[in-house]
C-alpha positions in Angstrom: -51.1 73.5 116.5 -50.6 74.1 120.0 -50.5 71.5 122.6 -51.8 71.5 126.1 -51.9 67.9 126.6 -52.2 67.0 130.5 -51.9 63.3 131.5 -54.8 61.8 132.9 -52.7 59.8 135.1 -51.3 62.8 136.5 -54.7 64.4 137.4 -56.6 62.1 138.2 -56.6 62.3 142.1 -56.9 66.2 142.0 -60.1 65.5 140.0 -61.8 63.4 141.8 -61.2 65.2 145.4 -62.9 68.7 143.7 -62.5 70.4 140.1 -60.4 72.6 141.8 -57.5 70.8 141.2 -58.5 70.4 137.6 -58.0 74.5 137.8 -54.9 74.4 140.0 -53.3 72.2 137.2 -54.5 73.6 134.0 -53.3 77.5 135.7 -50.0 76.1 136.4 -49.2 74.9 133.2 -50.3 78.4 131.9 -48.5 80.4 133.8 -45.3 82.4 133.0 -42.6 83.1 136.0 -43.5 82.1 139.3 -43.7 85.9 140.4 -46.9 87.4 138.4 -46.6 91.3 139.0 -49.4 92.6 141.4 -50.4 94.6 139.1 -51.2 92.3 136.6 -54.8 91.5 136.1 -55.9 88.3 137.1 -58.2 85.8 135.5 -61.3 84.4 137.1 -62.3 80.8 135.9 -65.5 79.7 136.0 -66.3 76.3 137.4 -69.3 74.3 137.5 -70.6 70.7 138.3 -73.3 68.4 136.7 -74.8 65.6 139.0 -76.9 62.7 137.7 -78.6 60.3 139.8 -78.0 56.6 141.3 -80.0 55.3 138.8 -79.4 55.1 134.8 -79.0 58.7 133.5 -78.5 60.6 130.0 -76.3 63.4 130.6 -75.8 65.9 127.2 -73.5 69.0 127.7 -72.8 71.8 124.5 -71.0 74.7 124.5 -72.7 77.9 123.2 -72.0 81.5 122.6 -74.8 84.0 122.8 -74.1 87.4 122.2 -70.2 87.0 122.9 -70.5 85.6 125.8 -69.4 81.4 126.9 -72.5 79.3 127.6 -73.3 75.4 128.1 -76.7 73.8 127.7 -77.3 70.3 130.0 -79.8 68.4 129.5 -80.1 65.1 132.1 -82.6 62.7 131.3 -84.4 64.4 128.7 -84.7 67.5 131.1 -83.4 70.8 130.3 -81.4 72.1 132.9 -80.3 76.1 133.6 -78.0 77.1 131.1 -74.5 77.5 132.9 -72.7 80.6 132.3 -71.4 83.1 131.1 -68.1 81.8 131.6 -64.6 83.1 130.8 -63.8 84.0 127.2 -61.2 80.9 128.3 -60.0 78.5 130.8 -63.5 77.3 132.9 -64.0 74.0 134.0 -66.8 71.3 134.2 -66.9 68.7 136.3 -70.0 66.2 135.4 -70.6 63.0 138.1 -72.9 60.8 136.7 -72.9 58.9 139.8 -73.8 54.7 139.6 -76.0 53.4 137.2 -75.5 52.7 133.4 -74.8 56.1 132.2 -74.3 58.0 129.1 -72.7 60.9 128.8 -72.2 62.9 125.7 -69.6 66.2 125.7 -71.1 67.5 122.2 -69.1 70.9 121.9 -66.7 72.5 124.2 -65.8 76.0 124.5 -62.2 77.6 124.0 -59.8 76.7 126.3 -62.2 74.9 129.2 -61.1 71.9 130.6 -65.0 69.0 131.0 -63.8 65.9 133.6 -66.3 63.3 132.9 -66.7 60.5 135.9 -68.9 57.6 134.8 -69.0 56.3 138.4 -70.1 52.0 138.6 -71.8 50.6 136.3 -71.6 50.4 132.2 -71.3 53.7 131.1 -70.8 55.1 127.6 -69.0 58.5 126.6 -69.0 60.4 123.6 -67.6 63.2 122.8 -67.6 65.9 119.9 -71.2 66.0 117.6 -69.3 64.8 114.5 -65.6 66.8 113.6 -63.7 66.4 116.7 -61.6 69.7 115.9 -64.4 72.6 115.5 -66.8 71.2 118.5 -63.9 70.4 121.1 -62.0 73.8 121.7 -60.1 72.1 125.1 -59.3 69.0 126.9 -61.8 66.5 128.0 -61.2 64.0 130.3 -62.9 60.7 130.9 -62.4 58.9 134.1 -64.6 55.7 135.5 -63.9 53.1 137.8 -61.6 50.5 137.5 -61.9 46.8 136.9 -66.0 47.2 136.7 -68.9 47.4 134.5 -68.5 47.8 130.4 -67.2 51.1 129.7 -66.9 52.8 126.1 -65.6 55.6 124.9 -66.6 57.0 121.4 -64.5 59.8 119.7 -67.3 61.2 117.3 -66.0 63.0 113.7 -68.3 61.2 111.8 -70.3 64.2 110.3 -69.5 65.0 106.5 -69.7 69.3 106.4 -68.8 70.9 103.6 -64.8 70.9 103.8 -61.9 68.4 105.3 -61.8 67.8 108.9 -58.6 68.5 111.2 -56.2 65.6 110.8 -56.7 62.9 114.1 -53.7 61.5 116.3 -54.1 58.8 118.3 -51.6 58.6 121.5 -50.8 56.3 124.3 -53.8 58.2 126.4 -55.5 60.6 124.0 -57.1 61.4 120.9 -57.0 64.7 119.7 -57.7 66.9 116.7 -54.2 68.8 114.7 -55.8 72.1 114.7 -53.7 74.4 113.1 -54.7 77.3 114.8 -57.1 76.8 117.7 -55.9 74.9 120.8 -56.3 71.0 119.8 -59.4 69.4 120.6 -58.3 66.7 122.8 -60.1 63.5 124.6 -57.6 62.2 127.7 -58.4 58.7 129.1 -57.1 56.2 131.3 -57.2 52.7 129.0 -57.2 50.9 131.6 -60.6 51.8 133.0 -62.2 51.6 129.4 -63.3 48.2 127.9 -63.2 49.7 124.3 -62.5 52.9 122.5 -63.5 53.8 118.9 -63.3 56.8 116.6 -65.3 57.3 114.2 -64.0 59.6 111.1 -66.2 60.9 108.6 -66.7 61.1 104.6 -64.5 63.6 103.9 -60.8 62.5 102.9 -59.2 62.5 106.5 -56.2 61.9 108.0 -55.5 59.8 110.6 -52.0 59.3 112.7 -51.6 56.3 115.3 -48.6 57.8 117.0 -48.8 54.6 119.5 -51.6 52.2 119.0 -54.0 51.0 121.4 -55.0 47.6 122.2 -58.4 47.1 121.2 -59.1 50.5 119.8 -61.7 50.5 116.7 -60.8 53.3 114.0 -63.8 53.5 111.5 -62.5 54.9 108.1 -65.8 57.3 106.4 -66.6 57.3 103.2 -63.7 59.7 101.9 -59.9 59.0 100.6 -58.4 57.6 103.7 -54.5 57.6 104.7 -54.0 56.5 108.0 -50.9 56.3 108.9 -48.5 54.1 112.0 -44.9 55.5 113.0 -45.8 59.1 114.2 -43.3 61.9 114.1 -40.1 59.8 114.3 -41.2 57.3 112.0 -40.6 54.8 114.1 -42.9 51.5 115.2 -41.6 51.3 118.7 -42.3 48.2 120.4 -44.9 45.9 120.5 -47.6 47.5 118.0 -50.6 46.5 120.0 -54.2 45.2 118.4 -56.1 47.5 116.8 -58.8 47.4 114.2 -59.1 49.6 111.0 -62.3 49.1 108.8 -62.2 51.2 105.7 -65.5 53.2 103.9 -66.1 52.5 100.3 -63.6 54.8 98.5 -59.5 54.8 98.6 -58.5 53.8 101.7 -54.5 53.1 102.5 -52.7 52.3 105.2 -48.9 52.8 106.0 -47.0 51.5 108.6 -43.8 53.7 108.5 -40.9 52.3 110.5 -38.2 54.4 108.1 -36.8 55.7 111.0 -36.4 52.7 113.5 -32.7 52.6 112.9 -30.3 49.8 112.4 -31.5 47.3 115.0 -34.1 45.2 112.4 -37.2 43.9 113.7 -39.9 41.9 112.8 -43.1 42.4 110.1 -45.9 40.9 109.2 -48.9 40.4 106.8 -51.5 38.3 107.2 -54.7 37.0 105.8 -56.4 38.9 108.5 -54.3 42.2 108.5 -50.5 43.5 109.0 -48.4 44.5 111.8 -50.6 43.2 114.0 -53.8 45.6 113.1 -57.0 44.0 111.7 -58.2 45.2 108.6 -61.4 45.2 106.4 -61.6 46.7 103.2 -58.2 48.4 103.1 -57.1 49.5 99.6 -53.2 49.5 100.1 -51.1 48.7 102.4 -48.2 49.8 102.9 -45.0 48.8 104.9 -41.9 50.7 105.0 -39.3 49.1 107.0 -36.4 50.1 109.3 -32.5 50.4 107.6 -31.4 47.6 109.8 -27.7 46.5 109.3 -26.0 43.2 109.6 -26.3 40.9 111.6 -29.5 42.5 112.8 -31.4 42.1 109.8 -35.3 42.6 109.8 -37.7 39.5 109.1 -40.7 40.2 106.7 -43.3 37.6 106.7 -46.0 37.3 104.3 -48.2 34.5 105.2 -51.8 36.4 103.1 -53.1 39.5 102.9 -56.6 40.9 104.6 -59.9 40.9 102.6 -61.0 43.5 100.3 -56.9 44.5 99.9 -55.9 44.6 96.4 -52.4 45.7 96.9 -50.0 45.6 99.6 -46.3 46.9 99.6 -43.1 46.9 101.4 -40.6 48.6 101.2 -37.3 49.0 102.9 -33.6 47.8 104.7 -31.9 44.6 104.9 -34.6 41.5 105.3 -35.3 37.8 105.2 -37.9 37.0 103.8 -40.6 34.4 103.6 -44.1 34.2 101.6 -46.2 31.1 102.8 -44.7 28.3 104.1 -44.5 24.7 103.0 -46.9 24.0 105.0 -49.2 26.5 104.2 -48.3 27.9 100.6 -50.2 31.0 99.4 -51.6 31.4 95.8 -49.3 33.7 94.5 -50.7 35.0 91.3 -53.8 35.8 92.7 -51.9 37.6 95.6 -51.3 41.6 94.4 -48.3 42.4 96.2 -45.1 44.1 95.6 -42.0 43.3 97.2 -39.5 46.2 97.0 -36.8 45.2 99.6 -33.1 44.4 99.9 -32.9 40.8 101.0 -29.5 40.0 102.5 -29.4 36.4 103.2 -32.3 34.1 102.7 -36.2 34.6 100.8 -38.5 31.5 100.4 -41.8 31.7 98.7 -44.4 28.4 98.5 -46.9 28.8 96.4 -50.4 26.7 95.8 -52.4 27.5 93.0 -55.9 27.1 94.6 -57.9 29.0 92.1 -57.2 26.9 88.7 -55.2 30.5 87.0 -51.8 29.4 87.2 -49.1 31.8 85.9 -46.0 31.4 84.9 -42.8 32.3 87.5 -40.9 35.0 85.8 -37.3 35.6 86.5 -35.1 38.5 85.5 -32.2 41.2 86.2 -33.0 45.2 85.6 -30.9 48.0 87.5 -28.6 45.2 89.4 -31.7 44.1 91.5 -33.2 40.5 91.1 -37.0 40.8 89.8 -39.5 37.5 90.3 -43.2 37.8 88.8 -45.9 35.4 89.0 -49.2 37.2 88.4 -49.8 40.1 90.3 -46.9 39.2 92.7 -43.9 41.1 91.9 -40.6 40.9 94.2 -37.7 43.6 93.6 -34.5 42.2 95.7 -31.8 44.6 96.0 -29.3 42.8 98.3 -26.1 42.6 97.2 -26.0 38.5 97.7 -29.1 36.5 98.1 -30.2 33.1 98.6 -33.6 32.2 96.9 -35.6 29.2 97.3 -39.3 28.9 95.2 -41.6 26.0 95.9 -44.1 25.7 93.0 -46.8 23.2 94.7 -48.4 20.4 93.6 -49.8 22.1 89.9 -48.1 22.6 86.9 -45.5 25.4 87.2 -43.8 27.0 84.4 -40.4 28.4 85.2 -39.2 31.2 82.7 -35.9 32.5 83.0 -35.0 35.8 81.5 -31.7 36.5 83.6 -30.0 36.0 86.9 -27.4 37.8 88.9 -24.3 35.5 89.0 -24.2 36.5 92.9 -27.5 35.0 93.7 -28.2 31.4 94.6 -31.5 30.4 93.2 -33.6 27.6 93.6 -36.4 26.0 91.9 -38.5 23.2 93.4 -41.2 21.9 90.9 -43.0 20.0 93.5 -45.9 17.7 92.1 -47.2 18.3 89.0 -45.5 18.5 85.3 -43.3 21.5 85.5 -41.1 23.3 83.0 -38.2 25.5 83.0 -37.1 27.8 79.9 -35.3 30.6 78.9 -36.7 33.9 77.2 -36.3 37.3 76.6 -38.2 39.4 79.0 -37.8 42.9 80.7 -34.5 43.7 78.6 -32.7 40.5 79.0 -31.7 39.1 75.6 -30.0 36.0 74.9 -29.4 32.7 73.0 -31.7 30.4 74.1 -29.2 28.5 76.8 -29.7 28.0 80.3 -26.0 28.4 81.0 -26.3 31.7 80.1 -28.3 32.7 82.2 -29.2 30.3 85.0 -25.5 30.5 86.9 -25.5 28.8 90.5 -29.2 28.2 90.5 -30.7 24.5 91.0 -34.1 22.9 89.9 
């Protein structure tokens, strides 16, 4: 891909006092030495400006080419305007001033290399940009800028339409979205979030790709119809920070979600699934999720907390370092065997799990030992613990719980509270742990 990200915070000033300096920045960062022979040929940029009215206006702009040559057609209110060009085969400008009023204002295609500065002006204004795959109609950077701390302002990042092959993968950064071309220039929207009251991208039905290098608060990604991976952590693999609010809604085919923190070092932090989403994100429809955590070394340990999981998710994993560990509380227990999660972590210290059954399917708990890791079952929740020493406590609720006990390491404490109800605890044989029927064999150091 090639990059030619320019802040919008950086700009912004130079954009609003003339597109000039829209030219002066976009030429500087192009430029090779300071001193360009004489003899070199230089490069005339077009540059052109779009005013609306003070009233409500429809402002379209697309990018053409007719017979080689670098067109755009504007239409405002209906209207169509002269076509503006030709341009450069690369590097013109657009500057389009709606002016006040509720405006909308829709960058369909872009031509290679051009830099389109959008100002929305006062009032509620709503941008779009691409006609539906971000990466083949944008071919530059487009900027939005509006006015800050009025009107209603939204921005939508249009890849909705289908085609006949995948779209470019999407990255959404701090101040940009932007299409992973692998050859052309990326296709890039750059916005101020400040001055915008909501953002969304829409993705389409093909199976797409989408990468939230660093989330943003109150963005809305809409998953299409394909095989979705979106994917949290970016290029270091890393969830730096607060991971701020976002919601994900899925299509109606495979959609997962990772949140990959693999590479967040040794300092643990904090993680969370919830009956409304994880990490902070809310989700709809998800698939899988999944959670790979951070190394993490003693004594800064990561917390996982599992207090649900979010509708229409059937499976949800985690993965990773060093952890506590807590699913439900006692004050509010989860059903666990009607909760499809797997729990592949080392715990070092302490894990707690309540459980309620709420849904009259009660399962039995299943304990056992395979490749020195502790394994606990109950229905579709499955828990690996790989920690060297761990300290378990189970809470079975107020129904009738069946504890069976295959095998336990002799490291572990363990800890069975029946609650209400008429429990039982037995041995058995289960996943390769044989023995006589004795709970001294097998239940060392553990309490019910």
């Amino acid at each position: 891909m090639q990059r030619r990200h320019v802040s919008c915070r950086h700009v912004i000033q130079a954009l609003r006092n003339a597109i000039a300096g829209v030219l002066h920045e976009r030429a500087a960062a192009r430029s090779g030495p300071a001193m360009i022979d004489r003899l070199e040929p230089r490069r005339m940029f077009s540059s052109w400006t779009v005013d609306g009215t003070p009233g409500d206006d429809t402002i379209v702009v697309s990018g053409f080419i007719s017979l080689g040559l670098e067109y755009y057609h504007v239409t405002l209110n209906g209207v169509a305007q002269s076509d503006l060009g030709p341009g450069n085969p690369a590097g013109n400008s657009m500057g389009i001033n709606a002016g006040a009023g509720n405006d909308t204002i829709q960058v369909l295609r872009e031509n290679f290399d051009d830099a389109i500065s959008v100002h929305g002006g006062p009032g509620d204004d709503q941008y779009t940009v691409a006609a539906g795959n971000l990466g083949i109609d944008i071919d530059g950077d487009v900027f939005i800028f509006d006015e800050n701390g009025e009107g209603n302002d939204s921005l939508r990042v249009n890849d909705s339409f289908a085609g006949d092959s995948d779209h470019d993968s999407i990255h959404v950064t701090a101040d940009s979205v932007y299409a992973d071309e692998p050859v052309n220039i990326d296709g890039t929207v750059i916005f101020d979030t400040t001055r915008l009251e909501s953002i969304t991208l829409d993705r389409s039905a093909r199976n797409d790709n989408t990468y939230i290098d660093a989330p943003l608060a109150g963005m809305t990604v809409n998953l299409g119809n394909g095989a979705n991976n979106t994917t949290y952590g970016g290029s270091s693999h890393t969830l730096n920070g607060t991971v701020y609010p976002m919601t994900i809604t899925a299509g109606i085919n495979n959609d997962v979600v990772t949140f990959d923190d693999s590479g967040g070092g040794a300092i643990g932090r904090d993680y969370a699934v919830t009956p409304t989403g994880a990490m902070n994100q809310t989700m709809s429809g998800i698939n899988s999720i999944i959670l790979n955590t951070r190394a993490a070394t003693a004594p800064n340990l990561n917390s996982i907390s599992i207090t649900g999981k979010p509708p229409g998710t059937p499976s949800v994993t985690i993965n990773g370092g060093p952890s506590s560990l807590s699913v439900g509380t006692l004050a509010s227990p989860v059903d666990l065997d009607s909760l499809d999660l797997q729990v592949n972590v080392n715990v070092a210290g302490s894990a707690s799990i309540c459980d309620q059954d709420d849904d009259g399917t009660i399962d039995p708990f299943y304990l056992w030992t395979a490749g020195g890791a502790q394994h606990l079952q109950k229905g579709t929740f499955q828990s690996t613990f790989s920690g060297s020493v761990m300290n378990l406590v189970v809470f079975g609720g107020s129904s009738d719980d069946f504890f069976e006990i295959a095998g336990k390491r002799a490291v572990d404490s363990i800890r069975f509270d029946g609650g209400g109800g008429n429990d039982q605890l037995m041995t058995l044989n289960f996943g390769g742990n044989n023995h006589s029927a004795d709970l001294d064999d097998v239940f060392v150091g553990g309490l019910f």
